[in-house]
Backbone as CSV, one residue per row, in Angstrom:
resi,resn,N_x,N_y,N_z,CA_x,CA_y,CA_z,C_x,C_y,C_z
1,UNK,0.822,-1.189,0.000,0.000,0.000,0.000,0.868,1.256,0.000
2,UNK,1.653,1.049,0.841,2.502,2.476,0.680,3.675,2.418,-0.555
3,UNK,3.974,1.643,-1.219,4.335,1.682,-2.525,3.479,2.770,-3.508
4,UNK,1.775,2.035,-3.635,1.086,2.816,-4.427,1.101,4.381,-3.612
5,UNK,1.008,4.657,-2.867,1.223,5.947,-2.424,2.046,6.801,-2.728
6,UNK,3.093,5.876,-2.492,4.419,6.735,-3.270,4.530,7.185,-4.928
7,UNK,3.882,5.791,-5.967,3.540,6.020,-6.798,2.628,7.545,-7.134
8,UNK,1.840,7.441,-6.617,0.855,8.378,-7.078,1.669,10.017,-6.609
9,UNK,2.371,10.006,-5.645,3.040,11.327,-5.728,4.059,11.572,-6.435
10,UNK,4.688,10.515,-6.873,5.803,10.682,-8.048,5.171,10.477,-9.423
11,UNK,4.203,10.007,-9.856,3.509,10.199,-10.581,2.637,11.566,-10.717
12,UNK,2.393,12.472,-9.803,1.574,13.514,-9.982,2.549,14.905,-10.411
13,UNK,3.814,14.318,-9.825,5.058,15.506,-9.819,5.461,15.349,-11.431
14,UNK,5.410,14.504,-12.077,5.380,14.300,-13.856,4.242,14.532,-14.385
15,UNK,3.139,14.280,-13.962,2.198,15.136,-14.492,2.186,16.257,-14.777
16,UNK,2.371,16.794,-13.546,2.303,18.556,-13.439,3.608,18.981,-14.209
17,UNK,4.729,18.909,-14.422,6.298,18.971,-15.289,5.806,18.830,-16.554
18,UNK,4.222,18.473,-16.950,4.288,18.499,-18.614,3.809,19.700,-18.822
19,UNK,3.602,20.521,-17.728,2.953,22.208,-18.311,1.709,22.102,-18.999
20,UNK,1.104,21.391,-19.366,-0.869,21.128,-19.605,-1.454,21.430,-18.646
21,UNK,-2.542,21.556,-18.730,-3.363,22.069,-17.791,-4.621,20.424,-18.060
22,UNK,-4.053,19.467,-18.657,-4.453,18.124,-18.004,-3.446,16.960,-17.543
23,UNK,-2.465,17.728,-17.786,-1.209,16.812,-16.663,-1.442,17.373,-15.227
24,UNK,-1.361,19.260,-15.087,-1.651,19.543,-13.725,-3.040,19.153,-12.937
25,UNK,-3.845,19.218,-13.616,-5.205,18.668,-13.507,-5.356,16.837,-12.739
26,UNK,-4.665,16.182,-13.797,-4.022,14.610,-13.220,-3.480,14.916,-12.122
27,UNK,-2.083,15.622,-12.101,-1.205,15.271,-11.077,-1.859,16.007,-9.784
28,UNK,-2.906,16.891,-9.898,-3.328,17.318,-8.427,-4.354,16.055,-8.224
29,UNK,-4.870,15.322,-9.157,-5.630,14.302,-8.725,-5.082,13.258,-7.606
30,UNK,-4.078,12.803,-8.150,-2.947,11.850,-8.012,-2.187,12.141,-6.362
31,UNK,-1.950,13.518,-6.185,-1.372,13.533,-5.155,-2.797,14.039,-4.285
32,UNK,-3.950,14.207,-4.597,-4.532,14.264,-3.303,-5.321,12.528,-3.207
33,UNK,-5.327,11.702,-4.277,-5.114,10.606,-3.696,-3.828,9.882,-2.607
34,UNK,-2.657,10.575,-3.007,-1.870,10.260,-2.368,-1.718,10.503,-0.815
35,UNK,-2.580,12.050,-0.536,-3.231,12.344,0.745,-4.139,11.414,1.138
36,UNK,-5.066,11.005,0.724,-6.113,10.362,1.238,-5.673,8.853,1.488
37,UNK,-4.594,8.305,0.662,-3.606,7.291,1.118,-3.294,7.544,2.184
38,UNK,-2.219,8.843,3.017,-2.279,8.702,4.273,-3.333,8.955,4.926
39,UNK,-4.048,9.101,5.100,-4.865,9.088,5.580,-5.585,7.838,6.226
40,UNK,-5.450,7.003,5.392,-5.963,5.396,5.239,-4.806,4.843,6.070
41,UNK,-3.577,5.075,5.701,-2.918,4.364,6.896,-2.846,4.642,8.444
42,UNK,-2.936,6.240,8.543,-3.203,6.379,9.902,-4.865,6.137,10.808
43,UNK,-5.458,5.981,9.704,-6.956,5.447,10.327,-6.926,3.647,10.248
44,UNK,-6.328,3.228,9.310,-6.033,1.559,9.781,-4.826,1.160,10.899
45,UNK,-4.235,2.175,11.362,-2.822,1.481,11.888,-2.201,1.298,11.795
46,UNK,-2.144,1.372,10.414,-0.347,1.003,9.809,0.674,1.758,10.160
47,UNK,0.152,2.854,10.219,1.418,3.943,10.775,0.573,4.668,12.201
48,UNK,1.552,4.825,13.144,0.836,5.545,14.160,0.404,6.916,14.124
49,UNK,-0.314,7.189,15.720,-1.215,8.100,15.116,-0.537,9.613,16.144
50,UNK,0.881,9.077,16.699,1.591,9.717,17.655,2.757,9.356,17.322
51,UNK,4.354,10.208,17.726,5.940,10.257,17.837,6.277,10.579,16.234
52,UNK,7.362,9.956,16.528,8.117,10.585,15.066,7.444,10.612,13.651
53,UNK,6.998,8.949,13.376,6.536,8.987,12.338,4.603,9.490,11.873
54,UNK,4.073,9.920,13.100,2.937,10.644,13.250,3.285,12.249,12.657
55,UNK,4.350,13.001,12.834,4.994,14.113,12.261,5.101,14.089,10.865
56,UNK,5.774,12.659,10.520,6.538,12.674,9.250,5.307,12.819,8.625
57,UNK,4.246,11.981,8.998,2.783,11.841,8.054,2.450,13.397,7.957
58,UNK,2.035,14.209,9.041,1.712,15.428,9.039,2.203,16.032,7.910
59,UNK,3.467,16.255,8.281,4.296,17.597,7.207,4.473,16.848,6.039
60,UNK,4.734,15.300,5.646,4.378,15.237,4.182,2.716,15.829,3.343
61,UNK,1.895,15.332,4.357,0.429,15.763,3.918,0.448,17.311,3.977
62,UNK,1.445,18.270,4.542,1.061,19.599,4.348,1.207,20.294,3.533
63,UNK,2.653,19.200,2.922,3.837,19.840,1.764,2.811,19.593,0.434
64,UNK,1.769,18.605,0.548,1.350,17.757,-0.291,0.299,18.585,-0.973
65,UNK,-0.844,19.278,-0.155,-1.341,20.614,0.166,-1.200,21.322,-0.281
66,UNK,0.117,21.990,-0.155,0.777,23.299,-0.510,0.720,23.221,-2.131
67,UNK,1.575,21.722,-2.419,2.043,21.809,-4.079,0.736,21.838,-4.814
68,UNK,-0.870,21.435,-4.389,-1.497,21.201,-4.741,-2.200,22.752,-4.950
69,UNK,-2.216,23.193,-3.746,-2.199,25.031,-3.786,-1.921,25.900,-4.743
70,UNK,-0.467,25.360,-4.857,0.750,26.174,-5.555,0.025,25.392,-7.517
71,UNK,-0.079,24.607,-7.186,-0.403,24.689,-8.693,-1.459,24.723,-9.342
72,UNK,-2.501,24.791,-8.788,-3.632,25.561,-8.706,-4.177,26.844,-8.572
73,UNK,-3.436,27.924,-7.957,-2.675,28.874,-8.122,-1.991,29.595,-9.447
74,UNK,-1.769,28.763,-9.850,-0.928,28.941,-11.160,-1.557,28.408,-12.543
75,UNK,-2.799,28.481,-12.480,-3.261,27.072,-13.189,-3.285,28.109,-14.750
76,UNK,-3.677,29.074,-14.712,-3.312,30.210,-15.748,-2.243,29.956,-16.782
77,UNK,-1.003,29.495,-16.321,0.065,29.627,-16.696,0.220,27.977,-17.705
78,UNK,-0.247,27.179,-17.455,-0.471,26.100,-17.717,-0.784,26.091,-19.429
79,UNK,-0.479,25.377,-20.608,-1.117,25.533,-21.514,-2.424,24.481,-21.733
């Protein structure tokens, strides 16, 4: 499971690098699946829901957010 997770955010970061405005379109898809992936692991258990790696989940999901922000934001620029 956390393979495909990873997938889908390295997959969304090539999406968005083709400058379309249906690659950015995909790749914000892709990485807010990739949010909702964590999400799924900290509501099943797989990863805890407290200490270090309770953080790591946080600030990846914020960064995750942001890029999704940021290129949405920008979506103008996109051809």
């Amino acid at each position: 499971m956390t393979a495909l997770i990873g997938a889908c955010y390295s997959l969304g970061g090539a999406f968005i690098l083709t400058s379309k405005k249906w690659g950015a379109a995909l790749g914000m898809a892709l990485i807010a699946a990739e949010i909702l992936g964590r999400i799924y692991l900290v509501a099943t258990g797989v990863v805890p829901r407290s200490g270090p790696d309770a953080i790591k989940i946080a600030v990846g999901t914020a960064i995750a957010l942001a890029l999704i922000g940021y290129v949405a934001s920008q979506w103008r620029r996109f051809q």
